[in-house]
C-alpha positions, 0 to 999 in steps of 0.5 A: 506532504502536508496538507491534503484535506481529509476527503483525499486522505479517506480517498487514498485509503480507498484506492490503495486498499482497492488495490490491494484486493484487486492484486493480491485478493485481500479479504476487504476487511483486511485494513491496517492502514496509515497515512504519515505526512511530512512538512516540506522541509522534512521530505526530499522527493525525487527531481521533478517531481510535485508536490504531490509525490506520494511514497507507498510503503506496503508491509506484506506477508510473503509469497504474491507473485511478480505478476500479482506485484505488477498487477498491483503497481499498476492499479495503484497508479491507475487508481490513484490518477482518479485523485489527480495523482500523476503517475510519475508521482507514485513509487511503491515499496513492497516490504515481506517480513517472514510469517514467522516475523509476524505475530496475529490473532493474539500473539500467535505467528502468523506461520501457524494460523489459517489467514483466511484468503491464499497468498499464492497469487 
């Protein structure tokens, strides 16, 4: 929702890109990043939740394990309950195009260059 102060937005860059290194090792300047807020009015959040629910959708090359994807819900949660983010009020989506479906490093797809770090964590 709108309405977060420029300090939290650059904090919640931090722990989510913490994360990511964390769990699926991503080089630390690994960082395409945005944050979109919405008007209350133009987002319905699940019962009971406040209104600092906060939906996290991870675009990703494929290939991390479900143990690295676990790794990485939970140091999402963990990371953000450092901004006084509630547990409840965090939900992750992990969407994995194929690397054929990416186009990198000057239009090249992204099956066809050395990435610089393993996506087999």
């Amino acid at each position: 929702m709108k309405g977060r102060s420029l300090a939290e937005r650059r904090r919640l860059f931090q722990a989510v890109h913490g994360a990511l290194m964390e769990a699926f090792r991503i080089p630390d300047d690994d960082r395409t990043q945005r944050i979109v807020e919405h008007d209350p009015e133009n987002f319905e959040i699940p019962p009971g939740s406040s209104d600092r629910y906060t939906l996290i959708e991870i675009t990703a090359f494929p290939g991390r394990s479900t143990e690295a994807k676990q790794n990485l819900y939970r140091a999402l949660v963990q990371r953000l309950g450092e901004i006084a983010i509630d547990p409840m009020d965090v939900s992750v989506v992990i969407i994995e195009p194929t690397l054929e479906s990416w186009g990198v490093r000057g239009g090249h797809s992204a099956a066809d260059v050395d990435l610089g770090f393993s996506l087999d964590v």
